[in-house]
Each structure stands twice: as structure tokens, then as C-alpha cells.
TORSE-723974 format. One record per residue (C-alpha): residue in one letter; x, y, z. Coordinates in steps of 0.001 Angstrom, whole numbers, padded with zeros to 6 digits, always signed. Layout:
% residues N
aXYZ/...
***
This chain:
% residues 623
x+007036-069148+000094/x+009284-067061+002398/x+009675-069161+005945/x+007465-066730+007664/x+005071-067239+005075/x+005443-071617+005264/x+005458-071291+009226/x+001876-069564+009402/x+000483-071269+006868/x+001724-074586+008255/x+000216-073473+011548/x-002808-072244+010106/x-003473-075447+008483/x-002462-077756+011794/x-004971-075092+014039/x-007902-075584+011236/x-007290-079443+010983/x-007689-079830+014522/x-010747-077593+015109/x-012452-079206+012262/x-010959-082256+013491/x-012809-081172+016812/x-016208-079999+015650/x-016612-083547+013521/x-015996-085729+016850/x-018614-082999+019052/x-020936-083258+015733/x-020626-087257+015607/x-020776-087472+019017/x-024077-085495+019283/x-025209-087272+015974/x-025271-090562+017787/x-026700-089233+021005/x-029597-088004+018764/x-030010-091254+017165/x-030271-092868+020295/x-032587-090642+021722/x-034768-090836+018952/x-034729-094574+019257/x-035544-094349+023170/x-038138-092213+022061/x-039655-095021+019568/x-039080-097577+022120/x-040922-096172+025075/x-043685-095605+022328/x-043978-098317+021007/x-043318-100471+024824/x-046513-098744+025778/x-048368-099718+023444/x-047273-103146+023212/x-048177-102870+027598/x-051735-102494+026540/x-051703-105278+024880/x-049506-107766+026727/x-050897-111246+028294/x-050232-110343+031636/x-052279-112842+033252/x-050619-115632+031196/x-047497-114040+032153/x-048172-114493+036003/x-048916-117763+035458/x-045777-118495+033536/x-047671-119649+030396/x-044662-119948+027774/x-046685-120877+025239/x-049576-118380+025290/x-046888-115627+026402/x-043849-116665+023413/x-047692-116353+020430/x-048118-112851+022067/x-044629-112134+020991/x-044482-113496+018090/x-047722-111806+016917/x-046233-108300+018670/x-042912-108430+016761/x-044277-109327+013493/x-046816-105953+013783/x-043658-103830+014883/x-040894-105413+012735/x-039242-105799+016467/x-037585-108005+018687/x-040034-108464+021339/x-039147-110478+024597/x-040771-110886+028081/x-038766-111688+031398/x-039777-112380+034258/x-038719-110875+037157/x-036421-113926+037908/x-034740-113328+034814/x-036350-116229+033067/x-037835-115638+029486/x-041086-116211+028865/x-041333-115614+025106/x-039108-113965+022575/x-040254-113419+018790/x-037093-114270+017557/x-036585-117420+019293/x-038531-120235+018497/x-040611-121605+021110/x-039152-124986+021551/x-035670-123043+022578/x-037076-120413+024901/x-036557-122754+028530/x-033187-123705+027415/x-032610-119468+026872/x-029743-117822+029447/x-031237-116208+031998/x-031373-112420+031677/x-031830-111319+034751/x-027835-109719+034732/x-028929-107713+031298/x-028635-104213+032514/x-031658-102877+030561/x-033803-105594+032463/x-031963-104315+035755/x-032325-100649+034830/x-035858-101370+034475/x-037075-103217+037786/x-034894-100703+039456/x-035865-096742+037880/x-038936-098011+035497/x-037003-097700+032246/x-033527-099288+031142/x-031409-099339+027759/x-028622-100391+026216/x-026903-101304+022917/x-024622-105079+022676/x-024313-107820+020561/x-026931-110301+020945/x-025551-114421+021382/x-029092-115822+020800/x-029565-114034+017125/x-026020-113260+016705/x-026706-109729+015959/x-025967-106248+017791/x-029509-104582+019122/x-030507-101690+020716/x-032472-102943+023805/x-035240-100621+025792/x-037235-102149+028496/x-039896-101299+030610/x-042144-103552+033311/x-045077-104635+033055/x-046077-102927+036435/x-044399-100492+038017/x-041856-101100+040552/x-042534-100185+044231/x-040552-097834+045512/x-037195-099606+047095/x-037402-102349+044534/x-035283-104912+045685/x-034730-106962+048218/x-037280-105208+050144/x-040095-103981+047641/x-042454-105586+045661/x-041617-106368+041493/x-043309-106150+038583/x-043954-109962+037319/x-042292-109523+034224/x-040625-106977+031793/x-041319-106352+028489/x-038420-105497+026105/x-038093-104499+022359/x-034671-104868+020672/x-034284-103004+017134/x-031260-103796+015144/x-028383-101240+015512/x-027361-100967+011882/x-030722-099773+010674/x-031217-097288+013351/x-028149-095759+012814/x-028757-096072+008830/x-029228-091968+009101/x-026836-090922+011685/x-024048-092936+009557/x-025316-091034+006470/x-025509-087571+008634/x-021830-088171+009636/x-020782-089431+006743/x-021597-086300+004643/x-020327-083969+007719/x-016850-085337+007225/x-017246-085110+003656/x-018336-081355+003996/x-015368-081017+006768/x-012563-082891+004357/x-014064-080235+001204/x-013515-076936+003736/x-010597-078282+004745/x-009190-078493+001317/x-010552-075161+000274/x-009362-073173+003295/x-006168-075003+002465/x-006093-073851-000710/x-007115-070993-000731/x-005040-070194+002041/x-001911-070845-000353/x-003191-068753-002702/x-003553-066091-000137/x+000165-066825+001483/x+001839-066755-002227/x+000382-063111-003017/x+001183-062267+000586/x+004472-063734+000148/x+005107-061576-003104/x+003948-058500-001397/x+006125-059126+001363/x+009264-059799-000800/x+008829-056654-002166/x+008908-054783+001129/x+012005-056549+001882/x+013533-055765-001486/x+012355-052159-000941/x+013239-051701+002596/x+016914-053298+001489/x+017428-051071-001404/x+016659-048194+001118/x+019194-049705+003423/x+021791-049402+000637/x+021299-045733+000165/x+018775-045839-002736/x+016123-043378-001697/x+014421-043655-004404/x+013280-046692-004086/x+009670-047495-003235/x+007211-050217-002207/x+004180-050387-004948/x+000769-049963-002955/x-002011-051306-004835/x-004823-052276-001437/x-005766-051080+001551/x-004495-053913+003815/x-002312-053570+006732/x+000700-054849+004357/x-000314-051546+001816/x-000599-049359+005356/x+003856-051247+006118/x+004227-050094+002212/x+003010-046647+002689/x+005065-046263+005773/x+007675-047133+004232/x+007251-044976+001642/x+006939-042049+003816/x+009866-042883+005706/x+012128-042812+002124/x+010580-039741+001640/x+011622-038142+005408/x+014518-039346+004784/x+015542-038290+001426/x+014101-035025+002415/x+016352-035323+005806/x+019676-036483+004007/x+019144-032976+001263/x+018468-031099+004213/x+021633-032653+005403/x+023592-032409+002535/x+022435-028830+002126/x+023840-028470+005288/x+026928-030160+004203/x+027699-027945+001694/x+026379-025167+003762/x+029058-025793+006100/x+031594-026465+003517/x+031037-023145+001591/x+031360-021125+004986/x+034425-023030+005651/x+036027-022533+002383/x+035091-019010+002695/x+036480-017792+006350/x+039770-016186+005981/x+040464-018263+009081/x+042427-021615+008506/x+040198-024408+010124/x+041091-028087+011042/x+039126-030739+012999/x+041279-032677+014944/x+041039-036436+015847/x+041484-037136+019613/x+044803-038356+018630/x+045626-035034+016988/x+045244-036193+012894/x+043274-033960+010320/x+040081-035481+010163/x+038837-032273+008174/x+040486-029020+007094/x+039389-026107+004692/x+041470-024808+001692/x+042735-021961+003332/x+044197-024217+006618/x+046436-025832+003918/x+047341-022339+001902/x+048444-020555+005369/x+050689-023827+006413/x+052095-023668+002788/x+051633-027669+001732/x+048977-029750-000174/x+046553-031739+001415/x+048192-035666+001893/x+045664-038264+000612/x+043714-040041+002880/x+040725-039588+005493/x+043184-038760+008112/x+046349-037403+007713/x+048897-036772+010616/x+049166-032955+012181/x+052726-033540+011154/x+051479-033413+007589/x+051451-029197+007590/x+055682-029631+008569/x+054935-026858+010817/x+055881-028373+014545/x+054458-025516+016472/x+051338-026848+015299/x+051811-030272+016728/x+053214-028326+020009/x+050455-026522+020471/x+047580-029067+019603/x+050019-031600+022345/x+049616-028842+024980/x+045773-028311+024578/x+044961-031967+025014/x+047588-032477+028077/x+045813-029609+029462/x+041843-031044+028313/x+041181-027064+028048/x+041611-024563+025099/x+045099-022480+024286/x+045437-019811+021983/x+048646-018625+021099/x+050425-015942+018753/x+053289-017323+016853/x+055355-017243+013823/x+054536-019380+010506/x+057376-018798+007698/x+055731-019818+004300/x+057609-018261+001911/x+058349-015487+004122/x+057581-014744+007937/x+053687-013918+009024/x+052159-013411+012286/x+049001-015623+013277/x+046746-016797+016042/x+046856-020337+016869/x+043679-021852+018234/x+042841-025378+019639/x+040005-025770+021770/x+037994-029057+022297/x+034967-029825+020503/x+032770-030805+024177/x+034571-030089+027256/x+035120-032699+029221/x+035152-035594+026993/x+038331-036986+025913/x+036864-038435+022673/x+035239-035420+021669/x+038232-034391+019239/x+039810-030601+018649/x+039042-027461+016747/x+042468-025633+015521/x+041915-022627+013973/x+044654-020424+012049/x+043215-016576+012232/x+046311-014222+010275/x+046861-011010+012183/x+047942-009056+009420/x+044498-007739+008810/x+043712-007291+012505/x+047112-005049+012857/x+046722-003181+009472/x+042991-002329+010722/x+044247-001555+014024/x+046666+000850+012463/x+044134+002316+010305/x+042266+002925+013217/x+044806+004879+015266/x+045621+006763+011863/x+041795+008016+011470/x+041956+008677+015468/x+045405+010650+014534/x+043733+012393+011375/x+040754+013888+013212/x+042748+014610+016115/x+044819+016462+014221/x+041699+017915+011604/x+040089+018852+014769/x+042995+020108+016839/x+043355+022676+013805/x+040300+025344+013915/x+040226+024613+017565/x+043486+026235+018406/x+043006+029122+015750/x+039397+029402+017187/x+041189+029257+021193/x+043760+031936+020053/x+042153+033972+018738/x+039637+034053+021377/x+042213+034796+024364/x+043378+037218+022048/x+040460+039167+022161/x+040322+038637+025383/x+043686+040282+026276/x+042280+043044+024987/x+041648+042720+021316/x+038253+043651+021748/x+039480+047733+022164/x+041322+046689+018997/x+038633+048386+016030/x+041115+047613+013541/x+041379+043710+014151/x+038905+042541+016041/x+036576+042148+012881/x+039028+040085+011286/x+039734+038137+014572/x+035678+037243+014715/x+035527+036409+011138/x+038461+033977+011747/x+036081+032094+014656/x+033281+032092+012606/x+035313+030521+009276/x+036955+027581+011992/x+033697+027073+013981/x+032256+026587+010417/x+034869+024671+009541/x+034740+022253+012120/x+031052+021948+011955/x+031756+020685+008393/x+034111+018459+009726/x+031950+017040+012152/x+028642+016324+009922/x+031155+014993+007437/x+032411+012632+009812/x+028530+011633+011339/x+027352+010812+007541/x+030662+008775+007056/x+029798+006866+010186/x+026006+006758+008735/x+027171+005513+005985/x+029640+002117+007770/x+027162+001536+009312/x+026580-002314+009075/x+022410-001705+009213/x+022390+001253+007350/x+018938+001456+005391/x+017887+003053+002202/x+014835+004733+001801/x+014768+003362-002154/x+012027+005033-004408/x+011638+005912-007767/x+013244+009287-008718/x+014393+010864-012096/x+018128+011270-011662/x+018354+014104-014348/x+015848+016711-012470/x+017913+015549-009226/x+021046+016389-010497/x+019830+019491-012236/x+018230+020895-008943/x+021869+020590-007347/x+023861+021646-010387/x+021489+024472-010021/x+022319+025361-006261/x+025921+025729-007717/x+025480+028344-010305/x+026554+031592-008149/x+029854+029462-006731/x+030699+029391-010456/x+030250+032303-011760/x+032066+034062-008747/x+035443+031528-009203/x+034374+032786-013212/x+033940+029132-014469/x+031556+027907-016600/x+029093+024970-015122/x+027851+022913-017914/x+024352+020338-018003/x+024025+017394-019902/x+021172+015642-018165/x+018157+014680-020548/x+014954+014076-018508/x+013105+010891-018143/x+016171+008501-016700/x+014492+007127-014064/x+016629+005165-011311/x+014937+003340-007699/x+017668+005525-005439/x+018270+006801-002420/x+017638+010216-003126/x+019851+011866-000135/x+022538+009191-000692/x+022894+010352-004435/x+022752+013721-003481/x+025308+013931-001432/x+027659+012108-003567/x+026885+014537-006538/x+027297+017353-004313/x+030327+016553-002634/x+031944+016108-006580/x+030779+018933-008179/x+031363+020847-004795/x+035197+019576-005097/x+035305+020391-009091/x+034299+023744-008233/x+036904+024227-005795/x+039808+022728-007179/x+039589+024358-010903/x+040653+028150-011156/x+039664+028548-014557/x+037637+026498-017572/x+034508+024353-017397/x+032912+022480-015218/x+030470+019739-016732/x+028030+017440-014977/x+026342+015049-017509/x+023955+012174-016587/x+023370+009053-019406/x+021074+005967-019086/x+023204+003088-020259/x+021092+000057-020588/x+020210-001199-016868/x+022847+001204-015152/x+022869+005186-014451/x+025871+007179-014619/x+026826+010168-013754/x+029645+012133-014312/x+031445+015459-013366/x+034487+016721-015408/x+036705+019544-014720/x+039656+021425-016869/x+041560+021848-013692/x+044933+020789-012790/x+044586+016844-012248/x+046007+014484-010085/x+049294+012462-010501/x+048893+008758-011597/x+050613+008046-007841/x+047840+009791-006222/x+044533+008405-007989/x+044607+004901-006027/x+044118+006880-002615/x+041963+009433-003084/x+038747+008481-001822/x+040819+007430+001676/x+039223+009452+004646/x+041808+012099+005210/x+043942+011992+002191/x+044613+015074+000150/x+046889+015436-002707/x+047427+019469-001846/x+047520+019552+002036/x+048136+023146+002157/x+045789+024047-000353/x+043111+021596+000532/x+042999+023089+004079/x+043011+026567+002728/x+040111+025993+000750/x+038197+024614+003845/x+037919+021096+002895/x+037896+018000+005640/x+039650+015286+003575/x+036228+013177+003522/x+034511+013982+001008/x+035178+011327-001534/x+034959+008890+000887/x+031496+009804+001599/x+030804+009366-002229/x+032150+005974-002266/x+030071+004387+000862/x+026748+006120-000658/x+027229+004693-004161/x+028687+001504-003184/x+025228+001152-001025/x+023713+001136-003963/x+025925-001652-005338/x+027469+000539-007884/x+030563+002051-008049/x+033452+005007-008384/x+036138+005497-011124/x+038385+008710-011800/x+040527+009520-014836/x+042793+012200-014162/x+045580+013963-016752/x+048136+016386-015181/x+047628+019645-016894/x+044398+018597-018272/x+041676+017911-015943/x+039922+015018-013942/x+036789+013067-014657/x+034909+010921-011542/x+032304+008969-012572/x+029517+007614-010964/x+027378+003899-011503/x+024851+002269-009907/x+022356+000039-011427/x+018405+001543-012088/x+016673-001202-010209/x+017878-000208-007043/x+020504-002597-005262/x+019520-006440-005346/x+019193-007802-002192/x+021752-009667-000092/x+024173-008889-003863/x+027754-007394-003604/x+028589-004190-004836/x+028274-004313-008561/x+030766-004278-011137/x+029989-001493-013729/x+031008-001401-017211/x+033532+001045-017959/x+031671+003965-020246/x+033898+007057-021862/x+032194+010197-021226/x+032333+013173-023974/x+035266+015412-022748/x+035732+018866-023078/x+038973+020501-025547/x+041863+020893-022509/x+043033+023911-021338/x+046552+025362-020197/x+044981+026221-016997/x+046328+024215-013697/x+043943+022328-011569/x+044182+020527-008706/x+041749+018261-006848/
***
């Protein structure tokens, strides 16, 4: 057994020994005192009864003889020791003694029974008898009652009668009571005892297995648990236990999840990221920290700042934790060539110089190249709007100046206001969707929709455009592909290419063809018009970018078009392609997947499908 287990079962065994122990002396104890109450009871029985009897005359007169027969006779009828004192202490007659020895008897008048009794009426007591060499229980009683103040002082009873019964045969039954209570204590002493090592080796097993469970959960194995097979307060420990291996290998996945969480966001940021020691050594650092500083990551836990051989580092990280506050700084990393970044160090609590550092490498090239893209789109509408608004100005303070007397030109000068003013209001609804579509939180209103009657209604609305620029529009759109879509989204898209085909090709075909390829729509317009150059292609769904400036403006077009038809399928996780020959035509396609966009996905990746294309024609086109 475990020590825990020896220690309470040595102390349960020392506390039941001694209250066992305890309860046999209090049961002996009151064993005896029963016994001898039983025999006071006898005595004072069998004392009056002998007092009817007794010679009391013969006694007064100190007849030996008469008084010692009396005795006799009274002792052999009781199976007692019968004996009469006088008051003196003298002994008159004792049926034990023989007669001729009663004067040369001790006098008794120092026996406490026979002083117990001339004093309170009754006396008793238990001693080893000289005259019969045997140990009695004496009770004694006088003949006549005492006077009040006995003594001295009072008048005594002439004699007292006294029965002795032998000790060992009036305690025959309290020896025989006590003797089977210690027999009965000594058998539940055993029992408890073992049974109580019974009890301590199965509680020893069960608590060796908590220990071996609650160690093997200190060692990391979470798996590990305590069998429960009762309803004890040990099972309650193993169930605990249990639970808490559960919390906690629910805690360390939640952890780890977190972990790896962490780890994936970190791996992902296009921002270099280190955690610093407080004594400035890598304690942690993502993939791209060691890519921008242009060295592998050193082996270790730690690894000295000095490790990414770029000092400015070390300079910077020296000068945040001189300074306990953050610094951020733009400097110069070469790594393979020069780039431009944003050096970060701020401390992980404020305040606390054990806390550690956060360095962060953020590359400025993509700040700066969106920065310039920005003031190029502010440029491009500037300039896109600048346009209709001076012709619109002009020729306003033209007729002003007096071109309304002007009946010749003033007709033309209105119709010139009205085609900018138009003009501009395409430029500015092209520019609000755009910005509709960028939108971070921009929502689709996604239903079912067949994408063959959609395109056909706007193919439709395009009919007279056609025929006026004498091309021939073409359908192939079978009915029943049915896609979850945006309808407005797709719209515009298809409207804005087949608006732009129209435009762009002075003579041939124009054909608009939808197919249903498996999980994935696509839709394509074709034109026999001029084409694009193979420089060109990559650019031309930029906002702003034409390949004809001159002719592009002429035409009334805002440079935004495709751009709009790239955000509205790419919000529906598909995507854009064009194929373009010089001399021969161009072909954009459209894909987006039937099911609608999956949620939280990145724009998909379409497979690349060859639509049927016309025979080419000599005739130019441009786009």
C-alpha cells in the first residue's frame, strides 16, 4: 500500500484498538458493578430473612454456644458464611468456624462492613478472609437499627449479623460475560482490521491509477483517462479528472487552432514580422521577414538581430528600446537590388522592459505604385472631365456673344452641348457603377435567371445600332442555361461588350453566343473588326486606357467600360479573357460559375474554352 494508504490504515487501526480497547474496560467495569449489585441485592435479602430468625435474646446475653448453632444451622440453609458480632467487635458465632475457636477469633470490630453497618444501617465489602483463607464478599446489617448519631453518643444495635459469599462463584457469570465481550471485541477487531485492508488495497489501486493518470496528463498525454467504475468520492476525483483532460485537450486545439491561426495570418501578410526578445534576438519571425532581409533563417530558438546582416535593423531596434517607445522609420534595404520600406519596432506592453518588441518590415513599393495609380485616375478624369466641359463652356459663351442671332450655327452649337452634357453624364454613371462595383461590401442580389433569354433581350436592344453601322448581329444562345447571377451585374458587362463590338467594327459580323460548359457559363462576343496589338491586350480593361485615343473619344466612349466588365464578373468569381488578331477581329469572353459565387472563395479560375469563330474579313477594326 501507497504511504497514504499504510498511514490511515495504521491510524485507523490504533483509533479502533483503543475505542474497543475503551468500551471493554467501561463494559467490564459496569459488568462487575452489576455483579456486585446483584450480590448486595441477595445479601440484604437474604440478611432479612436470616433477622427474622436470629437468637437475639441469646445474643444479648452473649450465649456463644446457642448463638455459633444458630449459625451453623443458618449457613447450612443458605450455603453462606454466616457470622454475628457484637457491637464490641467480638464474634459470637460464625458457621465456618468451629465453635471451640470462635473466643480465640480477632476481633472485628475494625472490618469496615461491620463499621459501615453500626454507622448508615448497611455495610459491604469484598477481601480475603485469614480465618478460612478465602476471598468473600461481606454484607452486613444490625440486628437493630442504629440510633441516629451512632457512636459515641447514640445507642447500638447489640450485634450485627453478616453473610459472606465466596467471590469466585459470584463472579462465575460476570467472568464468563467479560470473557466472551473481549472475545467478541478481539473477533471485530480482527474483522474491521481486515477488512479494512481489503478496503485500503482496492483504495490503494484506485488511487494509483489517479496518480498514473493525473501523471500521464502532466506529461502531455491528453488522452489519457482515469477508469470510473463506482460512485464514490474517489470515482467523483476520477471524473474530474476526466473532465479536466477533456477542457484541456479541448483548450490546447483551441490553442493550437489558434496557433496555426496566427501562423497562417503571419505567413500570409505581405508585411515582414519579427518578435523581438528584450535583448533584441528573433524569438519569432514569418517567411516573408526573412525573404525581404534576403537570408535564411539561422537554426535555433533565438537567433541574434544581427542574423538578417542588415545593421539598420539592429540600429533601429537599439533606438526603440533606449527610447522604451515605438519608432518607425523609412529606409533603404539592398537585397539584390535597392527597395524602399517601413521599419517598425514598437514594444509589445508599454512600460515594461521585459515585455519584448514587435519589428515589422511593410515594402512601400505597393503603397507608392497605388499612390501613383491614384493621382493617374485623379489625372484621367480630370482630364475626361475637363474635355466636354470646356467644349460645353465654349460653346456656351459663344452663343452668348451673340451666336444665338447666328440661324446658321447655333443649331449645331446646341447639338454640340447636348452630345458633351451626354457625354459626361456617361462618364459620370460609368464612374458611380465602377465605384459600386470596388466597393469592399458590395452585395449581389443572386437569383436564378436563364442567361440565354438575358442576353437575347439585350442583343435585342442592339439590333437598330447594327443595322444603321450595316453590320450583321448574330445569336447563338440556346434556352434553358440557367445560372444563380446577378442579373444587372451581367447585364452590364454584356452590354458594355457588345456595345464596344458595335462601335469599334465598321463592317462584318458581330456574334454574341452563350454555352453551358459543365458547372460554368460563358459568354462570348466576337467581332470581324480591326483587333488589338498583342502590346495592347494586357491593359485593356485598365480604367482609362484606350488603344485609339482619338478615335475612342470620337466615338463617345469614357475609357471604363471594360473595367466595369471585369469588377462585375470577377464578383461573381469568374473571369475575363480576350483574343485579339490584327486585321482579323477580337473575341472577349466571359466565365463565371452557375452556382453563383461560393462564399468567402477567390475569384475563380475558368477553363479556357475556344469559341466557334466566324471566316475573317479584310475589313479593319479597332476596339
Amino acid at each position: 500500500m501507497t504511504s497514504l494508504t499504510s498511514r490511515l490504515y495504521s491510524l485507523i487501526a490504533i483509533l479502533l484498538g483503543a475505542g474497543l480497547l475503551a468500551a471493554g474496560i467501561v463494559l467490564d467495569r459496569d459488568s462487575r458493578l452489576t455483579t456486585i449489585h446483584f450480590l448486595e441485592s441477595d445479601g440484604r435479602h437474604e440478611l432479612a430473612l436470616l433477622r427474622v430468625s436470629a437468637p437475639v435474646a441469646e445474643i444479648r446475653r452473649g450465649n456463644i454456644a446457642a448463638v455459633d448453632a444458630w449459625c451453623d444451622r443458618a449457613g447450612e440453609a443458605l450455603d453462606r458464611r454466616v457470622t454475628v458480632i457484637e457491637s464490641t467487635g467480638r464474634v459470637l458465632g460464625d458457621s465456618r468456624v468451629p465453635l471451640d475457636s470462635i473466643p480465640k477469633m480477632q476481633n472485628h470490630a475494625d472490618r469496615p462492613e461491620v463499621r459501615a453497618a453500626l454507622r448508615t444501617g448497611v455495610g459491604e465489602s469484598t477481601r480475603q478472609s485469614w480465618t478460612i483463607r478465602q476471598k468473600l464478599f461481606y454484607i452486613a446489617e444490625p440486628l437493630e437499627a442504629a440510633t441516629p448519631g451512632a457512636g459515641s453518643r447514640g445507642h447500638l444495635a447489640p450485634a450485627v449479623l453478616r453473610i459472606a459469599m465466596p467471590v469466585p462463584g459470584a463472579y462465575e457469570f460476570g467472568r464468563r460475560w467479560q470473557r466472551h465481550l473481549w472475545i467478541g471485541i478481539a473477533a471485530v477487531f480482527a474483522l474491521v482490521l481486515g477488512g479494512g485492508y481489503v478496503l485500503g488495497r482496492r483504495v490503494d489501486r484506485r488511487l494509483r491509477r489517479l496518480r498514473e493518470s493525473a501523471e500521464a496528463l502532466g506529461s502531455g498525454d491528453l488522452a489519457a483517462r482515469v477508469p470510473v467504475d463506482s460512485h464514490d468520492e474517489l470515482a467523483a476525483l476520477g471524473r474530474i479528472l476526466n473532465s479536466m483532460a477533456e477542457r484541456l485537450a479541448a483548450k490546447l486545439s483551441e490553442l493550437q487552432a489558434e496557433r496555426d491561426g496566427g501562423e497562417a495570418v503571419l505567413a500570409n501578410l505581405s508585411q515582414g514580422i519579427a518578435l523581438l526578445t528584450p535583448d533584441l534576438s528573433i524569438r519569432h519571425a514569418n517567411d516573408r521577414f526573412w525573404e525581404i532581409v534576403g537570408t535564411r533563417r539561422p537554426p535555433g530558438p533565438e537567433v541574434r538581430l544581427a542574423a538578417t546582416r542588415q545593421p539598420v535593423l539592429e540600429e533601429i531596434a537599439a533606438q526603440a528600446r533606449q527610447r522604451g517607445t515605438a519608432v518607425r522609420r523609412d529606409v533603404s534595404l539592398y537585397v539584390g537590388g535597392r527597395g524602399d520600406y517601413e521599419i517598425s519596432v514598437s514594444p509589445i506592453r508599454a512600460g515594461a522592459e521585459s515585455g519584448g518588441w514587435l519589428l515589422s518590415i511593410e515594402d512601400l513599393k505597393p503603397e507608392r505604385t497605388m499612390a501613383k495609380l491614384r493621382r493617374e485616375f485623379v489625372a484621367n478624369v480630370s482630364h475626361e472631365l475637363r474635355t466636354p466641359l470646356t467644349s460645353i463652356r465654349g460653346y456656351a459663351e459663344t452663343l452668348l456673344q451673340g451666336g444665338l442671332d447666328d440661324e446658321e450655327n447655333r443649331s449645331r452649337f446646341v447639338d454640340t452641348i447636348r452630345k458633351q452634357a451626354v457625354r459626361l453624364e456617361s462618364l459620370v454613371e460609368d464612374l458611380l457603377e465602377l465605384a459600386d462595383l470596388e466597393r469592399p461590401d458590395t452585395a449581389l442580389d443572386l437569383k436564378d435567371w436563364d442567361v440565354a433569354e438575358v442576353v437575347r433581350d439585350l442583343a435585342a436592344g442592339f439590333e437598330e445600332l447594327a443595322n444603321r453601322r450595316g453590320l450583321s448581329l448574330e445569336l447563338d444562345a440556346r434556352p434553358g442555361i440557367h445560372a444563380r447571377m446577378d442579373r444587372k451585374r451581367i447585364e452590364v458587362a454584356v452590354h458594355n461588350l457588345i456595345e464596344n463590338a458595335i462601335k469599334y467594327t465598321d463592317s462584318g459580323t458581330v456574334r454574341v453566343a452563350v454555352r453551358d460548359d459543365g458547372g460554368w457559363v460563358l459568354i462570348a462576343v466576337q467581332d470581324t473588326g480591326r483587333g488589338v496589338e498583342p502590346e495592347h491586350v494586357p491593359r485593356l480593361f485598365e480604367r482609362f486606357y484606350r488603344v485609339d485615343r482619338g478615335r475612342a473619344r470620337a466615338e463617345g466612349g469614357t475609357g471604363l467600360g471594360l473595367s466595369i466588365v471585369k469588377h462585375a464578373i470577377e464578383l461573381h468569381r469568374g473571369r475575363v479573357s480576350v483574343e485579339s488578331t490584327p486585321g482579323r477581329g477580337s473575341t472577349f469572353r466571359l466565365e463565371f460559375p452557375r452556382a453563383g459565387p461560393p462564399q468567402g472563395g477567390s475569384p475563380a479560375q475558368a477553363q479556357d474554352t475556344t469559341f466557334p469563330r466566324p471566316a475573317p474579313t479584310d475589313a479593319p477594326q479597332a476596339t
